[in-house]
N, CA, C, O and CB atoms as a CASP TS submission, in Angstrom:
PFRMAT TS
TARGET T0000
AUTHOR 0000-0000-0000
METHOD Language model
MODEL 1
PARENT N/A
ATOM      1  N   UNK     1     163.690-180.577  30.781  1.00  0.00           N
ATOM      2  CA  UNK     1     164.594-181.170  31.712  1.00  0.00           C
ATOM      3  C   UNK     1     164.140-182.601  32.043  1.00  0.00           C
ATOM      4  O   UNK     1     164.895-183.539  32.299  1.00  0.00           O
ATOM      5  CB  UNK     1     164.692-180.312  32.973  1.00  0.00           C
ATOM      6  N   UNK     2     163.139-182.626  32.011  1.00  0.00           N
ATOM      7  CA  UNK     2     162.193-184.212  32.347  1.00  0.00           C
ATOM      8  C   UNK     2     162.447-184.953  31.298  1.00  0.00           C
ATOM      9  O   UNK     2     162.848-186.053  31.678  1.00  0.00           O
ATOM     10  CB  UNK     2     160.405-184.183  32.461  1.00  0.00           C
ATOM     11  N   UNK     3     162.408-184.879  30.305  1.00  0.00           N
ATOM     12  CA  UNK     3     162.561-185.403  28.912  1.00  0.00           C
ATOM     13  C   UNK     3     164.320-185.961  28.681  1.00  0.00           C
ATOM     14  O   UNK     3     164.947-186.986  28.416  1.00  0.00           O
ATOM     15  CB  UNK     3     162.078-183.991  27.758  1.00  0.00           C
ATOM     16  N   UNK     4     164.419-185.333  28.814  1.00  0.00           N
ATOM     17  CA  UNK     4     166.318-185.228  28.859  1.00  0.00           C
ATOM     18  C   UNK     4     166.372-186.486  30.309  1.00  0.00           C
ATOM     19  O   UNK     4     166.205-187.623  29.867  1.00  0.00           O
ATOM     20  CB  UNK     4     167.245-182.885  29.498  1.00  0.00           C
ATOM     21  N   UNK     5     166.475-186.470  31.129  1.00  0.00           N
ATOM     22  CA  UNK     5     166.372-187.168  32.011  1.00  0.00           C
ATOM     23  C   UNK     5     166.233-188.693  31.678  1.00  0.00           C
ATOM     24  O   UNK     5     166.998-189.656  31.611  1.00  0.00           O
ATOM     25  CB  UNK     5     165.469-186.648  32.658  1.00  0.00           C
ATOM     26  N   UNK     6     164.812-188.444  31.487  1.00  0.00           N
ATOM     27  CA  UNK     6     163.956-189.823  30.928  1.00  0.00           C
ATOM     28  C   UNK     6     164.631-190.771  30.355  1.00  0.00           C
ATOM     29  O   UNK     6     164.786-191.958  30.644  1.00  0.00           O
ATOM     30  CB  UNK     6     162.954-189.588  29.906  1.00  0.00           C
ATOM     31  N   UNK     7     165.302-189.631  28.881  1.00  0.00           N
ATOM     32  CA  UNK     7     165.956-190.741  28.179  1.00  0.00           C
ATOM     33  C   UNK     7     167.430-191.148  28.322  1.00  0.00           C
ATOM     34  O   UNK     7     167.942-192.011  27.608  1.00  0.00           O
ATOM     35  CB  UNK     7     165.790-190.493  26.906  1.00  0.00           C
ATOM     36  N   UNK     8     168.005-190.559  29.170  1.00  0.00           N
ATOM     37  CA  UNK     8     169.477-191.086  30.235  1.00  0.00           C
ATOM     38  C   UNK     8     168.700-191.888  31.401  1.00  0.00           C
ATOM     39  O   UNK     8     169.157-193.016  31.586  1.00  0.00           O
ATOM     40  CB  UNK     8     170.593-189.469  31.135  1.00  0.00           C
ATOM     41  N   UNK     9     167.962-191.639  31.958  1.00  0.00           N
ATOM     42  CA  UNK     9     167.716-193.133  33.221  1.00  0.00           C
ATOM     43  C   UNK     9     166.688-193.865  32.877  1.00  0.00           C
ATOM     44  O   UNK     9     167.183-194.991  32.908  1.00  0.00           O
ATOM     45  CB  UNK     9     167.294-192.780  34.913  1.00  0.00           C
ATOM     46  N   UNK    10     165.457-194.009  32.532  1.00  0.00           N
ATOM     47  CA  UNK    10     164.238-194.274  31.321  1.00  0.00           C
ATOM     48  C   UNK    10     163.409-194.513  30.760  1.00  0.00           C
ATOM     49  O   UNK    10     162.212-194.336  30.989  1.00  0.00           O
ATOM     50  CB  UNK    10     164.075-194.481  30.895  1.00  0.00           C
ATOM     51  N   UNK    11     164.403-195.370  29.154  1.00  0.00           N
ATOM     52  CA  UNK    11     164.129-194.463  28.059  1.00  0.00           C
ATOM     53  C   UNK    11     162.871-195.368  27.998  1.00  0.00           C
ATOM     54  O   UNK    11     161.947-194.767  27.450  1.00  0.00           O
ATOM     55  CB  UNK    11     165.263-194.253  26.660  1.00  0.00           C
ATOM     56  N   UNK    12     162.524-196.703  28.412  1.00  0.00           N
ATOM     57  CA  UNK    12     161.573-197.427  28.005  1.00  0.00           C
ATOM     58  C   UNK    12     159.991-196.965  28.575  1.00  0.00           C
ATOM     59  O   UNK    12     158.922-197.320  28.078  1.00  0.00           O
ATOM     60  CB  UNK    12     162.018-198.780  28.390  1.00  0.00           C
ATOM     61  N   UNK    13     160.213-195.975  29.888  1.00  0.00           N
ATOM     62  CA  UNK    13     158.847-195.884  30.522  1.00  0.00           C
ATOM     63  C   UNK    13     157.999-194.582  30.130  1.00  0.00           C
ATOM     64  O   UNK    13     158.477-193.447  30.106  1.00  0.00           O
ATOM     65  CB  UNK    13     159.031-195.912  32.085  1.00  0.00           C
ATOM     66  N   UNK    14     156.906-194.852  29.880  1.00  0.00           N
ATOM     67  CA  UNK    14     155.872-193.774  29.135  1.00  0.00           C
ATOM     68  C   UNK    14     156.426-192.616  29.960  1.00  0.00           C
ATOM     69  O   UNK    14     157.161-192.632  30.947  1.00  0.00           O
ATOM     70  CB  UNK    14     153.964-194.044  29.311  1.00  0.00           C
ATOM     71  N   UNK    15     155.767-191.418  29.158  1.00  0.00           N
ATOM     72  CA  UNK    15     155.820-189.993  29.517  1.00  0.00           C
ATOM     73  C   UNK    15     154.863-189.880  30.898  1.00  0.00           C
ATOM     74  O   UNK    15     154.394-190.949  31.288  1.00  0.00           O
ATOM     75  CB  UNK    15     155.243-189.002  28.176  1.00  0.00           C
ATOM     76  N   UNK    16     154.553-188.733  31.627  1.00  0.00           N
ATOM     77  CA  UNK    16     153.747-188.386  32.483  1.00  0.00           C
ATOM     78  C   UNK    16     152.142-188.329  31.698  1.00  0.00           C
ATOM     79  O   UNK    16     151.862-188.325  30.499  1.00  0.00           O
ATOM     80  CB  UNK    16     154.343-187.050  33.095  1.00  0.00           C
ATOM     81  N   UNK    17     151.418-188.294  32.699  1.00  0.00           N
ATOM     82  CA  UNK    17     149.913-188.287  31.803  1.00  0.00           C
ATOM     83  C   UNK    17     149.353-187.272  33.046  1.00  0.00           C
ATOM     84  O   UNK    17     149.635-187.256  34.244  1.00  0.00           O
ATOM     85  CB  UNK    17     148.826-190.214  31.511  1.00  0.00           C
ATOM     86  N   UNK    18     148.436-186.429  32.232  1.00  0.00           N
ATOM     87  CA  UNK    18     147.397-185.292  33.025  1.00  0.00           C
ATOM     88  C   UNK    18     146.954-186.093  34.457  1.00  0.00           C
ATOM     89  O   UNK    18     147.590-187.122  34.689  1.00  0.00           O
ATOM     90  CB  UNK    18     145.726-184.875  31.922  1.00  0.00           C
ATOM     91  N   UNK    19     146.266-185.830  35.100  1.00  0.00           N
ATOM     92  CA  UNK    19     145.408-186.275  36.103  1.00  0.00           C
ATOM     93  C   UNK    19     144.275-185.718  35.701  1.00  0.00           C
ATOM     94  O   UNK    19     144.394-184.587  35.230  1.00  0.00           O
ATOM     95  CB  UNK    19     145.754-185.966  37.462  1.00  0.00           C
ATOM     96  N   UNK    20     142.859-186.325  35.760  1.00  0.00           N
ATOM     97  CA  UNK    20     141.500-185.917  35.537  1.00  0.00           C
ATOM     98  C   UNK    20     140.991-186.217  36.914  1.00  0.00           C
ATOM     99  O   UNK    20     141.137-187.250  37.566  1.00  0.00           O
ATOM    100  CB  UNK    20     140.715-186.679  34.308  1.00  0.00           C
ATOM    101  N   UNK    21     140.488-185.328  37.165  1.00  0.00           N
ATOM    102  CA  UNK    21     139.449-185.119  38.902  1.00  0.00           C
ATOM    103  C   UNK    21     138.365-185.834  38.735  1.00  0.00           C
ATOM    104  O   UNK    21     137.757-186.172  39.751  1.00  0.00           O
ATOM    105  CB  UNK    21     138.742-183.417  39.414  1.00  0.00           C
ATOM    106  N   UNK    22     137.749-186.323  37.137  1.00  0.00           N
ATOM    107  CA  UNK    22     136.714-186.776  37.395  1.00  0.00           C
ATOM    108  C   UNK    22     136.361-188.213  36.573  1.00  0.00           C
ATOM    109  O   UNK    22     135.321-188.863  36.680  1.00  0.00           O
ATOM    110  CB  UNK    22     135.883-185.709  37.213  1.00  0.00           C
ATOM    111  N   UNK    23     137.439-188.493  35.789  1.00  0.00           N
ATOM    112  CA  UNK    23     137.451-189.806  35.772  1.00  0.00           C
ATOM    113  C   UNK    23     138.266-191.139  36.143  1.00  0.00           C
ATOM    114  O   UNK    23     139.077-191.431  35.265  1.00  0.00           O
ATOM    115  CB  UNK    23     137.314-189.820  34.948  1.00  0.00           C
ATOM    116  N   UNK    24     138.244-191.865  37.050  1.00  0.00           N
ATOM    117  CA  UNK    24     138.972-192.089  37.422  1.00  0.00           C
ATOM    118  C   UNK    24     140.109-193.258  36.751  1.00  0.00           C
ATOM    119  O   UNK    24     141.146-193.659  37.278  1.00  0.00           O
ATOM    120  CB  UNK    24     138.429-192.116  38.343  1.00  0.00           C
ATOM    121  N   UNK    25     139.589-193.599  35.558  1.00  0.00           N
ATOM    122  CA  UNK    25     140.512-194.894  34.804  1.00  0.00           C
ATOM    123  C   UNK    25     141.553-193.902  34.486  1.00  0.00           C
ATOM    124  O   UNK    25     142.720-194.290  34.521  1.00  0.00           O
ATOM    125  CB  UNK    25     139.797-195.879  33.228  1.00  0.00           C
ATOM    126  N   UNK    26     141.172-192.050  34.026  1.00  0.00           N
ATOM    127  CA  UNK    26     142.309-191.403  33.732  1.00  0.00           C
ATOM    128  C   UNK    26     143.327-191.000  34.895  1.00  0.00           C
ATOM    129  O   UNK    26     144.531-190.876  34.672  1.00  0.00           O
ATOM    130  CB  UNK    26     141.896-190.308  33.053  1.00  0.00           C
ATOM    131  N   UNK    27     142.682-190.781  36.308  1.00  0.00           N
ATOM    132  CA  UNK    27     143.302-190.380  37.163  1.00  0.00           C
ATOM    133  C   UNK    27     144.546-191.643  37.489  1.00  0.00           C
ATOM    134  O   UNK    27     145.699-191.369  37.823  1.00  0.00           O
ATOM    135  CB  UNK    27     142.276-189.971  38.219  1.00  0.00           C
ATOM    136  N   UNK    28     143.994-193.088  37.298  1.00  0.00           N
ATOM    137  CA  UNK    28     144.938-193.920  37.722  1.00  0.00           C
ATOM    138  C   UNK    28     146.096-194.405  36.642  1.00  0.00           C
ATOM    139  O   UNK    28     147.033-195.166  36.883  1.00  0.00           O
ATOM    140  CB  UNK    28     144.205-195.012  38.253  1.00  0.00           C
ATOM    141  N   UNK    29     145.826-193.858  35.577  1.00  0.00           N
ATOM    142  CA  UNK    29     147.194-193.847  34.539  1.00  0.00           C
ATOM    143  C   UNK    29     148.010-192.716  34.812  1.00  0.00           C
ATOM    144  O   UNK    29     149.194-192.514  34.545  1.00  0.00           O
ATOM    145  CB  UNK    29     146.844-193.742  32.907  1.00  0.00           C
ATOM    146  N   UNK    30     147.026-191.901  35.486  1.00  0.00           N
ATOM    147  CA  UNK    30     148.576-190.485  35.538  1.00  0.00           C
ATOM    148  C   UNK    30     149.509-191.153  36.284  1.00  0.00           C
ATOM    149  O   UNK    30     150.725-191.323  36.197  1.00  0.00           O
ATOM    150  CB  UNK    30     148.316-188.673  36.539  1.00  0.00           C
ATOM    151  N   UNK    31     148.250-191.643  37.381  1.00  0.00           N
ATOM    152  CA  UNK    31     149.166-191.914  39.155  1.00  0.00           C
ATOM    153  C   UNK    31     150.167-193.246  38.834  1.00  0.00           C
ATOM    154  O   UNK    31     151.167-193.566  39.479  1.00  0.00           O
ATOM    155  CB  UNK    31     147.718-192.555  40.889  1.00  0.00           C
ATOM    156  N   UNK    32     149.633-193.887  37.714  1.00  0.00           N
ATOM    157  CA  UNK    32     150.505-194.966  37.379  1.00  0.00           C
ATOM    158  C   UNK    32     152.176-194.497  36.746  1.00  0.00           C
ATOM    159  O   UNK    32     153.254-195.003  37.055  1.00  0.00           O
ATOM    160  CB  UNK    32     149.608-195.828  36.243  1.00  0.00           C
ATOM    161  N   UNK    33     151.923-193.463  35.860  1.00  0.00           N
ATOM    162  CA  UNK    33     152.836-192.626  35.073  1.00  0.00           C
ATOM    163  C   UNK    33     153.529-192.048  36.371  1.00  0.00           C
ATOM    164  O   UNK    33     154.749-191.936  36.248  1.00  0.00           O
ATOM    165  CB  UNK    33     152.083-191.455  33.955  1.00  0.00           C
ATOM    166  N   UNK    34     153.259-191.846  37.000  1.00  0.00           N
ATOM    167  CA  UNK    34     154.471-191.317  37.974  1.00  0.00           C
ATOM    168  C   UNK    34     154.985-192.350  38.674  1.00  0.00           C
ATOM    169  O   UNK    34     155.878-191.992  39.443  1.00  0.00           O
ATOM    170  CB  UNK    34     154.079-190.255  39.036  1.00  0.00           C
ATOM    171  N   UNK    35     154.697-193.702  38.684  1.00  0.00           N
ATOM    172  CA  UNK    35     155.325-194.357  39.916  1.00  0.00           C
ATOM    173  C   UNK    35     156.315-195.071  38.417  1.00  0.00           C
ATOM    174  O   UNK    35     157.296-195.728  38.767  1.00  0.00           O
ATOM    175  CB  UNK    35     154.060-195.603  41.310  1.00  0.00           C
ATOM    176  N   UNK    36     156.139-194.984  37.223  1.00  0.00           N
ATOM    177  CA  UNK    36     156.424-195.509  36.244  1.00  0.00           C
ATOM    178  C   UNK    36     157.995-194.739  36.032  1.00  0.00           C
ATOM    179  O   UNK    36     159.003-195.257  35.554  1.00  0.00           O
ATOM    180  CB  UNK    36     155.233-195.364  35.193  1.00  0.00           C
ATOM    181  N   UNK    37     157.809-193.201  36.609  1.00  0.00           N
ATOM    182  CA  UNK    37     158.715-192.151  36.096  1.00  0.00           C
ATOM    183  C   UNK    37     159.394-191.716  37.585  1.00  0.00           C
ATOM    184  O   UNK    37     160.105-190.716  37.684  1.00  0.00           O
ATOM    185  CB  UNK    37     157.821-190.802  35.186  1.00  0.00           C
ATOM    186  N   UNK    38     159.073-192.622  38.752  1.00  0.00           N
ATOM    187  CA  UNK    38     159.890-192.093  39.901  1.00  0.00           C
ATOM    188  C   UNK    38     161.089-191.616  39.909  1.00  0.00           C
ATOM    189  O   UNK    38     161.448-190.440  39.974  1.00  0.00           O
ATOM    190  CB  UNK    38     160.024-192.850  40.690  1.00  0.00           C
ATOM    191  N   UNK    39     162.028-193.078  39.803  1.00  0.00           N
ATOM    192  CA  UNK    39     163.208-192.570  39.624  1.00  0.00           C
ATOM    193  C   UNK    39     163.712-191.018  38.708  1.00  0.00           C
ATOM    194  O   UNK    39     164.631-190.242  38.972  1.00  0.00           O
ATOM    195  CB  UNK    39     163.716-193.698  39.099  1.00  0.00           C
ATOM    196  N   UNK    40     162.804-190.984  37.694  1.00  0.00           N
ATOM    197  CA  UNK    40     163.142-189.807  36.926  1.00  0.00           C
ATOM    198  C   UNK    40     163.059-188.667  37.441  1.00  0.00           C
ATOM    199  O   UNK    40     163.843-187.752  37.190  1.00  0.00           O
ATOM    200  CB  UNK    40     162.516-189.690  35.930  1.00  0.00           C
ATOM    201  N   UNK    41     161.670-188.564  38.563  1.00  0.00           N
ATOM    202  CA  UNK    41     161.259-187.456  38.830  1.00  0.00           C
ATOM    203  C   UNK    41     162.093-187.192  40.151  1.00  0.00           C
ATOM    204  O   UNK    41     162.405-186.093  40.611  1.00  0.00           O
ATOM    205  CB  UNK    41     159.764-187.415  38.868  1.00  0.00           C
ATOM    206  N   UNK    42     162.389-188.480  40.668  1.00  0.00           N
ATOM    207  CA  UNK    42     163.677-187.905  42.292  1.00  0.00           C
ATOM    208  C   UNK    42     165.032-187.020  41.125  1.00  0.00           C
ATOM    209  O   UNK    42     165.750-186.177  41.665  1.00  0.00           O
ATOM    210  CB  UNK    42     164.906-190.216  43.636  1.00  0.00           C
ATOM    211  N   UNK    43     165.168-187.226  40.095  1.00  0.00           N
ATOM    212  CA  UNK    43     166.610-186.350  39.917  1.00  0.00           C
ATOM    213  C   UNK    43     166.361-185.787  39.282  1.00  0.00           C
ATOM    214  O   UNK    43     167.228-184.962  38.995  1.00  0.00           O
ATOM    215  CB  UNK    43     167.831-186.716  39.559  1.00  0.00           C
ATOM    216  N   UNK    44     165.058-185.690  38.512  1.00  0.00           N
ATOM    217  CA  UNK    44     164.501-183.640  38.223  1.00  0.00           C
ATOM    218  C   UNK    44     164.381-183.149  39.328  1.00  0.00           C
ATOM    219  O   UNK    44     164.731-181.974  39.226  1.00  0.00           O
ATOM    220  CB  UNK    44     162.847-183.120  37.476  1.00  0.00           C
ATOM    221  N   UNK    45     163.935-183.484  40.845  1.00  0.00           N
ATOM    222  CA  UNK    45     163.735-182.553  41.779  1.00  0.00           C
ATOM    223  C   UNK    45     165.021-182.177  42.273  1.00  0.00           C
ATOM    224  O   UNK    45     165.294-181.004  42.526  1.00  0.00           O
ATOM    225  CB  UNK    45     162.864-182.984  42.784  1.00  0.00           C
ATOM    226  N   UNK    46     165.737-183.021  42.406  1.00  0.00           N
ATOM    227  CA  UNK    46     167.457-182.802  42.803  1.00  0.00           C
ATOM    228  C   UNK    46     167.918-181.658  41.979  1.00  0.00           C
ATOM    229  O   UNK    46     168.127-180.508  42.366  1.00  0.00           O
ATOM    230  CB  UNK    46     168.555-184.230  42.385  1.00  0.00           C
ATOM    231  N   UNK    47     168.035-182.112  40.865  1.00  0.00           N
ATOM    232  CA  UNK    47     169.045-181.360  39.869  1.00  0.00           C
ATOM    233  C   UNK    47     167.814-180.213  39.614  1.00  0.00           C
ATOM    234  O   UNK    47     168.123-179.631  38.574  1.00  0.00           O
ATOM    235  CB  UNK    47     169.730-182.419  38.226  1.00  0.00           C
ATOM    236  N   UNK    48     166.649-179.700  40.100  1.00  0.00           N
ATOM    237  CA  UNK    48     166.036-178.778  39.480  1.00  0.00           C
ATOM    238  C   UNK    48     166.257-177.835  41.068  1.00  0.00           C
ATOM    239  O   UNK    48     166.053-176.631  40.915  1.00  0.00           O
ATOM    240  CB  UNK    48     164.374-179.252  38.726  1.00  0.00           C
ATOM    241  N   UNK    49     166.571-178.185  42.254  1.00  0.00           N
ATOM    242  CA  UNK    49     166.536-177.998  43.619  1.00  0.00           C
ATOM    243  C   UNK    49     168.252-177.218  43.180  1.00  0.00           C
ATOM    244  O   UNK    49     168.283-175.989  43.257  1.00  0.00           O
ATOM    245  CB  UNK    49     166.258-179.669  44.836  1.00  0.00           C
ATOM    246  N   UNK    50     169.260-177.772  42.852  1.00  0.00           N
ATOM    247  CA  UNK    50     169.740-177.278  42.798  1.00  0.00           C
ATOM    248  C   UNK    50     170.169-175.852  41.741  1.00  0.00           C
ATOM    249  O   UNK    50     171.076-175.025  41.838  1.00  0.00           O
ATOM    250  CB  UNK    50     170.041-178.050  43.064  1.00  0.00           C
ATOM    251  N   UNK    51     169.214-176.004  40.873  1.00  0.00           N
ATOM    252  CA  UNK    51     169.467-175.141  39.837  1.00  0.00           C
ATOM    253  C   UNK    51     168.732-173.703  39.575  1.00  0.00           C
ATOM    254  O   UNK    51     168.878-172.807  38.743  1.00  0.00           O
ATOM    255  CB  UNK    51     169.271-175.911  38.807  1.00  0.00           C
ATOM    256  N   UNK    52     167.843-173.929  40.728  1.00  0.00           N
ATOM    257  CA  UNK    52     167.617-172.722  41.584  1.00  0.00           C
ATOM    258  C   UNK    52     168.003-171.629  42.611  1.00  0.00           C
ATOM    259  O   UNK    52     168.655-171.583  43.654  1.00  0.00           O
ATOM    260  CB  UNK    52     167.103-172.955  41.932  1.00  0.00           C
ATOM    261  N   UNK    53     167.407-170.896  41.950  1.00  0.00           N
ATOM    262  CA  UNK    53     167.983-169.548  43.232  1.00  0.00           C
ATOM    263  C   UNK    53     166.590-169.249  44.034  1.00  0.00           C
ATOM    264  O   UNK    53     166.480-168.963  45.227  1.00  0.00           O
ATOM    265  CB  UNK    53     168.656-167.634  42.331  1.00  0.00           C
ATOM    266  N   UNK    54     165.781-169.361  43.270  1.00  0.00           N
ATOM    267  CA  UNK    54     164.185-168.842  44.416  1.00  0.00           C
ATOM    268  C   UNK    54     164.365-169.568  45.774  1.00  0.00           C
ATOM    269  O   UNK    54     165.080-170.569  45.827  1.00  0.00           O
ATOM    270  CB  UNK    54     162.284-169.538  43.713  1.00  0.00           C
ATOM    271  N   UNK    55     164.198-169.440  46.065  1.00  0.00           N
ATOM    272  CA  UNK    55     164.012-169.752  47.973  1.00  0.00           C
ATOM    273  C   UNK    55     162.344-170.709  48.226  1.00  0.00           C
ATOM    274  O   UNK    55     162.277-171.667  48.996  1.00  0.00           O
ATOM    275  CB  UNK    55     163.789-167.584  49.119  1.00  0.00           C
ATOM    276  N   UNK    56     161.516-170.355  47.664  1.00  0.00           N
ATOM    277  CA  UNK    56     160.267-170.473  47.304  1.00  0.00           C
ATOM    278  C   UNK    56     159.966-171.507  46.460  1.00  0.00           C
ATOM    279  O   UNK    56     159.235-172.416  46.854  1.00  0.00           O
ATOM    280  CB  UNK    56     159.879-169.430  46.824  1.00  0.00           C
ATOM    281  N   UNK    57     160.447-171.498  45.300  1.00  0.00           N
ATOM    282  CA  UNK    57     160.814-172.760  44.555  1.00  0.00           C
ATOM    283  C   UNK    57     161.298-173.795  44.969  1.00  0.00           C
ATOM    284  O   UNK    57     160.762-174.897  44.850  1.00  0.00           O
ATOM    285  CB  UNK    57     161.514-172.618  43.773  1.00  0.00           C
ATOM    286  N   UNK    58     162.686-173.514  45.663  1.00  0.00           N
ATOM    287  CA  UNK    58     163.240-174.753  46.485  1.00  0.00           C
ATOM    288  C   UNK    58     162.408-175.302  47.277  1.00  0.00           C
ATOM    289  O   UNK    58     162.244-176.522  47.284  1.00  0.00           O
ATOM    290  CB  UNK    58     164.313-174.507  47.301  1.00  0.00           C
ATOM    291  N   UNK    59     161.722-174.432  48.110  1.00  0.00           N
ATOM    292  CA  UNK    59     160.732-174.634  49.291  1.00  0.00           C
ATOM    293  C   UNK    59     160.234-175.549  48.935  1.00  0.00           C
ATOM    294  O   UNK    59     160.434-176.590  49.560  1.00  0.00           O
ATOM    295  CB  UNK    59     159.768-173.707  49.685  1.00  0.00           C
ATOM    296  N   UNK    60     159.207-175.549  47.552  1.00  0.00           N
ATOM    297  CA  UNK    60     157.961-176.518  47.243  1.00  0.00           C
ATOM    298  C   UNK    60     158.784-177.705  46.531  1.00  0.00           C
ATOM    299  O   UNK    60     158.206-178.792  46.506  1.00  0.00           O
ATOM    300  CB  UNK    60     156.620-175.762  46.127  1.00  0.00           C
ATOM    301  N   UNK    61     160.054-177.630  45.953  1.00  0.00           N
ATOM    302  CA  UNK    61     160.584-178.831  45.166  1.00  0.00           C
ATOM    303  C   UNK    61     161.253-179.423  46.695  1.00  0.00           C
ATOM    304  O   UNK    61     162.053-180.199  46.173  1.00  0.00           O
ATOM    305  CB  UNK    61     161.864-178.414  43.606  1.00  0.00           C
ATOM    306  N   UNK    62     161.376-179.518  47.468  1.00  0.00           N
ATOM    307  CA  UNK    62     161.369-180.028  49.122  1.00  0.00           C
ATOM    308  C   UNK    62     160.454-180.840  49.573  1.00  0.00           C
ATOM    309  O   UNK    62     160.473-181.900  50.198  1.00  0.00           O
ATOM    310  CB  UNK    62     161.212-179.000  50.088  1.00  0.00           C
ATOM    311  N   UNK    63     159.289-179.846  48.951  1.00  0.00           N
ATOM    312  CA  UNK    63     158.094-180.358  49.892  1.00  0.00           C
ATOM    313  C   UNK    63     157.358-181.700  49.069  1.00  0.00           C
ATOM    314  O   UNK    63     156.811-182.694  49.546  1.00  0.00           O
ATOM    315  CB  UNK    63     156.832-178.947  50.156  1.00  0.00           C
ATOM    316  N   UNK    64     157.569-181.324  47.732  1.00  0.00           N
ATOM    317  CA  UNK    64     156.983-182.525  46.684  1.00  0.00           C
ATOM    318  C   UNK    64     158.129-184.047  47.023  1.00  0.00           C
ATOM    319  O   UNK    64     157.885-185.148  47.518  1.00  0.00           O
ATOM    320  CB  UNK    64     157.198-181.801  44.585  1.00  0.00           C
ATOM    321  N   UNK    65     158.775-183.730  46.745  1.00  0.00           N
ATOM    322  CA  UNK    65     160.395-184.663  47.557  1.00  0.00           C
ATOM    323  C   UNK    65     159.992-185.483  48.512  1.00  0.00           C
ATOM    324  O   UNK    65     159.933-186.712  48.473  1.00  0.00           O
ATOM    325  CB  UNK    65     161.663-183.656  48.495  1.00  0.00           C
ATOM    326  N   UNK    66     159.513-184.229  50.005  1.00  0.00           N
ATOM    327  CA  UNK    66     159.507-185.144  51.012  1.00  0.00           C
ATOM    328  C   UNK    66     157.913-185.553  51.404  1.00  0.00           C
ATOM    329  O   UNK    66     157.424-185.818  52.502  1.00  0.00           O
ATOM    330  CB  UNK    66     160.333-184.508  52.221  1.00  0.00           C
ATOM    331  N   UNK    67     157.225-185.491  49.887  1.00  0.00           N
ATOM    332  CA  UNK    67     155.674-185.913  50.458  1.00  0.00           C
ATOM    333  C   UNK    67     155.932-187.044  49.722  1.00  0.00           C
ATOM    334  O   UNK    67     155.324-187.929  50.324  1.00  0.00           O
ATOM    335  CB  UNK    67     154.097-184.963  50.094  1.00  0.00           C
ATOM    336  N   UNK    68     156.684-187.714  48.418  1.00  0.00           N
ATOM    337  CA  UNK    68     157.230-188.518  47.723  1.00  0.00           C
ATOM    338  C   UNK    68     157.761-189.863  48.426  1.00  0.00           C
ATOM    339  O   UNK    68     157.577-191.038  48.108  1.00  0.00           O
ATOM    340  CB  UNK    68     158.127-187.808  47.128  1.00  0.00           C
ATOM    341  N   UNK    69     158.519-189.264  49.543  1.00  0.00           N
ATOM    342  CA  UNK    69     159.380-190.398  50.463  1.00  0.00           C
ATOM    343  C   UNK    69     158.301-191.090  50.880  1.00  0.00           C
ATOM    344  O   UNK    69     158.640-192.265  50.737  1.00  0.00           O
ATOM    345  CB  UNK    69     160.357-189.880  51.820  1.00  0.00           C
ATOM    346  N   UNK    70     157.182-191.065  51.320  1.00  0.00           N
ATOM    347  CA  UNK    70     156.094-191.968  52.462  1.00  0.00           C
ATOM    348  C   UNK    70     155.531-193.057  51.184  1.00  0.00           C
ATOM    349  O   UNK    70     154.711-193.938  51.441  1.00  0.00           O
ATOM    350  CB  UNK    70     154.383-190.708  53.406  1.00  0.00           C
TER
END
């Protein structure tokens, strides 16, 4: 679903990258990879928020959302 996304809003910005706990040149390319893939990742959480039925699921795709906004 991320992939699909990507390449409709985009197509030019790298994929996501792991996070490593213990090195940190890797930890700051992940963290870079997500601010790289924001926009992408606000309408996987949307369109994945809605495409749920868990209650629980929604819960945490909420909570990633609204820890996202600050």
């Amino acid at each position: 679903m991320f992939e699909k996304l990507k390449q409709e809003l985009a197509p030019e910005s790298p994929g996501l990258r792991k996070l490593c706990p213990m090195c940190w040149k890797v930890k700051a390319n992940g963290l870079q990879s997500v601010v790289d893939n924001y926009e992408v990742l606000q309408n996987l959480w949307e369109d994945s928020n809605s495409a749920t039925k868990d209650t629980d699921m929604r819960a945490r795709i909420k909570g990633v959302d609204a820890q996202m906004q600050y």
